[in-house]
N, C-alpha and C positions, 0 to 999 in steps of 0.2 A: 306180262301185260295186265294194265286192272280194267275189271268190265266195271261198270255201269248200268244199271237199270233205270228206265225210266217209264212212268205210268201216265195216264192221262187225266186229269179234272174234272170230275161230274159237280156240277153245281145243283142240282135237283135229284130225286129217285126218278129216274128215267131213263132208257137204253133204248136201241133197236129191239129186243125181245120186250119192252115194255115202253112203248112211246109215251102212254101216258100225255094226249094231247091236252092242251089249257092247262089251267094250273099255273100258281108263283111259279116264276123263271127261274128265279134263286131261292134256296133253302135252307139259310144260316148254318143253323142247325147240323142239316145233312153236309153240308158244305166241308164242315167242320171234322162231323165223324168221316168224310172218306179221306178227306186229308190227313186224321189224323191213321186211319186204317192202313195208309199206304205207307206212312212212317214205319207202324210198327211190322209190317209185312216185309221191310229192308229194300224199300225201293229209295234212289237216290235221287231223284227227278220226277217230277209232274213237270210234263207240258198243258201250259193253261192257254186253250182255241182262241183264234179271232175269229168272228163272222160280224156281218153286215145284222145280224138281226141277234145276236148272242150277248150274252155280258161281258160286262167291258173286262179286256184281259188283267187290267194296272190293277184293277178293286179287286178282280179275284185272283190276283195273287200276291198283293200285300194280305189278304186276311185267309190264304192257305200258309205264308210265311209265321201271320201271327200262332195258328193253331196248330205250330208243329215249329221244332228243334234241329233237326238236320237234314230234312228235306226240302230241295231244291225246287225254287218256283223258276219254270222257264217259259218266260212270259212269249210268246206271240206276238209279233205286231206288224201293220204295215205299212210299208214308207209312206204312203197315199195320208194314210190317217193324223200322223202327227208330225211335226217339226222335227229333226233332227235332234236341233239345243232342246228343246221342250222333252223328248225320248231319252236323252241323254242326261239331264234332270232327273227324272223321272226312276231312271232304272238306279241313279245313283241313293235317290231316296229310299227307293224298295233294297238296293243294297245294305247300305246305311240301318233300315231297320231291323232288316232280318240277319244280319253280321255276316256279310261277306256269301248268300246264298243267293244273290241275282242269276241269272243266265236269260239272253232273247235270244229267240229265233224270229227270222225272217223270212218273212212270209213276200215276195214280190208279188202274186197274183197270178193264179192258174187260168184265172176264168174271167172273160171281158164284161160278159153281164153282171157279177158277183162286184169286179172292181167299178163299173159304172153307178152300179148301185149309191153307193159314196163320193160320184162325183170324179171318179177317176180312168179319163178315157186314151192315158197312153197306150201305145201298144206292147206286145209281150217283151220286144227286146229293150226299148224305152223303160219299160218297168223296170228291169234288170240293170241295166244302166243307172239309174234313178236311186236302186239300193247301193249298187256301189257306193256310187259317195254318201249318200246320207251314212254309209257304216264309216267313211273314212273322215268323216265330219265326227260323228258319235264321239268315237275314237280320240279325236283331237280335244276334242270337249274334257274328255275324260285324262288327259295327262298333261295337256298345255298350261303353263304355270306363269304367262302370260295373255294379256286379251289378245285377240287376232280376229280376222276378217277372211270372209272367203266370195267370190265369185263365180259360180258353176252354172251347168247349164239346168239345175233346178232348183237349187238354191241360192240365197245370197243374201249376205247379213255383216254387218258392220263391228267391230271392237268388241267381240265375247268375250267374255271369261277375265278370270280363271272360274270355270265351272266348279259344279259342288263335287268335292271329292269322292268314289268311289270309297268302302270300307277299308279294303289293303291300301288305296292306292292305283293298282293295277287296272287294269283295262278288264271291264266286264268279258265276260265272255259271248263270242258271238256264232250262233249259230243260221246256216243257210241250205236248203233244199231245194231239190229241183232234180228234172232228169235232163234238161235241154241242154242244150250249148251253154246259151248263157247263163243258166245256173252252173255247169261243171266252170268257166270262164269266173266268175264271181267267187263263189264259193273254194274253187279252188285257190284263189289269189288271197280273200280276204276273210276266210270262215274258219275259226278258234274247231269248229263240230262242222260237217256235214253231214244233210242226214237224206238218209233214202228209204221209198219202200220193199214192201219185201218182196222182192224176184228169186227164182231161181239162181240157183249157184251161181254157174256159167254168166251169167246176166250182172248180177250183184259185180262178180270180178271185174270184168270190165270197164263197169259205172266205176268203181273204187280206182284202177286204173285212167279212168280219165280225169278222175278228180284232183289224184295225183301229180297227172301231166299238167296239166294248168296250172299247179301250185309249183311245179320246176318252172314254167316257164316263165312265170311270175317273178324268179328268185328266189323264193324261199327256200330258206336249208329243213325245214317240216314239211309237214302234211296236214291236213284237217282229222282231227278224229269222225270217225268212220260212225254213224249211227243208223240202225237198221228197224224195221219197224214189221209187226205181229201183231195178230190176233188168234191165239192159240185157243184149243179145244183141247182139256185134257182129262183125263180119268184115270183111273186104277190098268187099264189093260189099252193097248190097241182096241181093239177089238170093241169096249167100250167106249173109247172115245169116238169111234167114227158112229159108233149106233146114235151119240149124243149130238156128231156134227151134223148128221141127214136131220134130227128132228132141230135142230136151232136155227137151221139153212129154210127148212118149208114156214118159219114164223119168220123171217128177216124177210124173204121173198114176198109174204100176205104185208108184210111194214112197208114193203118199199113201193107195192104196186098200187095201196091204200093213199099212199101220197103221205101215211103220217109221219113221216123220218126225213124220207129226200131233202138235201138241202137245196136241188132244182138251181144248183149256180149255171147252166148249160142250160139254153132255149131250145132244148130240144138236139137231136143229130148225136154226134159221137162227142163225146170231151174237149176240151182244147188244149188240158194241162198233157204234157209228154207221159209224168209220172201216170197217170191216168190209162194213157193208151200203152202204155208198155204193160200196162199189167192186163187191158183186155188179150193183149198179143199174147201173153203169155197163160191165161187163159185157154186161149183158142187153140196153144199149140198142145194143150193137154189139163185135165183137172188135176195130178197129181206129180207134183216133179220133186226129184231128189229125196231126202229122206220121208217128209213129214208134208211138204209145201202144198195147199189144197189152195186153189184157183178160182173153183167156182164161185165163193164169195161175194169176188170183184166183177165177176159177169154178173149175178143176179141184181147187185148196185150197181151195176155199169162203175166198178172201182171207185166209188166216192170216196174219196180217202184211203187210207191205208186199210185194205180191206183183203188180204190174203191172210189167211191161216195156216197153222202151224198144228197137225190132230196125231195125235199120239198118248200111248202112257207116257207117264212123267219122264220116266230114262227116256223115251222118245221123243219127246217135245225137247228135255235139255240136251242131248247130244245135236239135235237139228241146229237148235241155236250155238251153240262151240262149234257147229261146221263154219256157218257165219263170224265166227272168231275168228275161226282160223284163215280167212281171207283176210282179215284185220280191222274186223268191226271193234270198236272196245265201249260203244251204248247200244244198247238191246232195249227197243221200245215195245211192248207188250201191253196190250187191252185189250180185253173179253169181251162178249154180246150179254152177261149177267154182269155186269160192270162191277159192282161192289164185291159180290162172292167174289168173283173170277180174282179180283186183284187177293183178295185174301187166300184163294186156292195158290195162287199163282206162288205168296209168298211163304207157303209152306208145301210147296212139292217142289219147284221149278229154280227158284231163286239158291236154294240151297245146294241143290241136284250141281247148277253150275258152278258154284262157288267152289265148293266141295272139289270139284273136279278139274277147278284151277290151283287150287293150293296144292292138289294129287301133285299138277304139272311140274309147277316151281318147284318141289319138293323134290322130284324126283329126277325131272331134267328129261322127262320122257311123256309124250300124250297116250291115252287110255282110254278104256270105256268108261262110260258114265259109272261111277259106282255108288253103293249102296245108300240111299234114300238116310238124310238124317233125319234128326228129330228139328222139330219145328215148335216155337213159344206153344204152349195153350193160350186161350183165351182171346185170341185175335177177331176170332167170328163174332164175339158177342156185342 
């Protein structure tokens, strides 16, 4: 099996351990070096965010595409915001430039206040529905080699195309998340990746099981590739890392109760998005599950996002993650609360730790412990 890493896009010096409120939204510059940091750290993906109040996801990831050679811009977007044919434009240009390194994900919308925001007041399963086709429109966009017309119940557009060609050819690729019905429904039928947060084992299997079943039921002879998401704490020792997770945990907690982080998409009460409440449940049923998995994160944010941890030494953070393998994740999304170090720790302890220990696999026809720590580039921090 080949894993995947993927990292996330900071467009400014800013994190939860350092809000850094005001200030340029965007910081070329910086924009530039984390992009290029994550390249050379062997991650194979940035997800670059949507928000209603954030930079637009198309400009920042055609110019993380320009500032770097093999890593993967996966751009964000949501049906709400753009056209289908216009998206489908769009990603073929960002393909087209960066040769053959596009990927979206789709975002339908966790939260009614966040999607209101923009003007958009379907509801949760409406939304869902509403990506469906706009991805089977995308899609069409992207391989019909004559014009055609569609009639839907959200779109509807007369004698398109032939659209601008993709770099291969081939149909971008498309990714979709969610924990609900109608994400497992959608995502299973029509998503290249599905991706989820990080649960518990037990939890995890299941979602990956349901994702599966709706891709049988669909027809298809595959499955979505499995993507699973972290935010690790790691150090030299156990023991270390967890003294480093209690002090990151009491400065994310002062971030979040200050109002300087929260992105406040919920008026208040508990969550709306599934993904959201599964990880307070899982929370609530304990702060530490399976090997590594730390919980309280997503309670002190009320889980804004992927916001479970993964604390351990390095052998212990990457065997946590090859547990997740081995259910049959093959992208492992990973961001730290020091954003910049952390991707750079990440890619000389963690990245390696698991690769390492896949090649062990293939090689030998047998799984094992994590083994011994290789050597890592110099010169990545500077």
């Amino acid at each position: 099996m080949t894993v995947e890493f993927i990292s996330a896009i900071n467009t400014r010096h800013a994190d939860e351990l350092n809000p850094r409120p005001g200030g340029r939204a965007v910081d070329p510059a910086y924009l530039r070096r984390y992009a290029r940091t994550l390249e050379d750290a062997g991650f194979d993906y940035t997800l670059v965010p949507y928000g209603s109040a954030g930079a637009d996801s198309f400009v920042i990831a055609t110019a993380v595409a320009a500032a770097t050679e093999r890593l993967k811009p996966l751009v964000a977007v949501r049906p709400n915001t753009v056209f289908p044919l216009v998206a489908a434009q769009q990603l073929s240009t960002l393909d087209q430039l960066s040769e053959g390194r596009a990927v979206v994900h789709i975002i339908s919308g966790g939260s009614d206040a966040e999607q209101a925001r923009q003007g958009d007041f379907l509801s949760k399963d409406e939304r869902y529905d509403r990506s469906e086709e706009w991805i089977r429109i995308v899609r069409r966009a992207w391989t019909e080699t004559a014009p055609f017309s569609h009639e839907g119940r959200h779109y509807r557009f007369e004698d398109f195309g032939p659209g601008l060609p993709t770099f291969t050819g081939a149909p971008i690729p498309i990714s979709v998340g969610g924990s609900s019905d109608a994400a497992y429904r959608v995502g299973g039928a029509l998503g290249d990746i599905f991706g989820l947060w990080g649960e518990p084992l037990a939890d995890t299997r299941e979602q990956i099981a349901r994702v599966n079943e709706q891709a049988r039921l669909a027809g298809r002879a595959d499955t979505p590739r499995i993507w699973v998401t972290f935010r690790p704490i790691i150090a030299e020792t156990d023991e270390l890392a967890w003294e480093k997770a209690h002090r990151i945990i009491g400065t994310i907690a002062e971030t979040y109760a200050n109002g300087a982080f929260h992105k406040h998409y919920d008026k208040g009460g508990a969550p709306q998005n599934v993904g959201s409440q599964r990880l307070l449940d899982a929370a609530a049923r304990g702060e530490v599950h399976d090997r590594a998995l730390w919980t309280r994160p997503a309670a002190v944010t009320r889980a804004s996002g992927a916001s479970t941890a993964l604390v351990g030494s390095y052998e212990t953070v990457a065997a946590a993650i090859l547990d997740y393998v081995d259910l049959g994740a093959e992208l492992v999304s990973i961001r730290g609360y020091d954003n910049l170090n952390d991707a750079i720790d990440y890619g000389r302890h963690i990245l390696p730790l698991v690769r390492q220990e896949l090649a062990h696999r293939e090689a030998t026809g047998q799984r094992g412990q994590v083994v011994a720590q290789p050597e890592f580039a110099e010169g990545v921090r500077g």
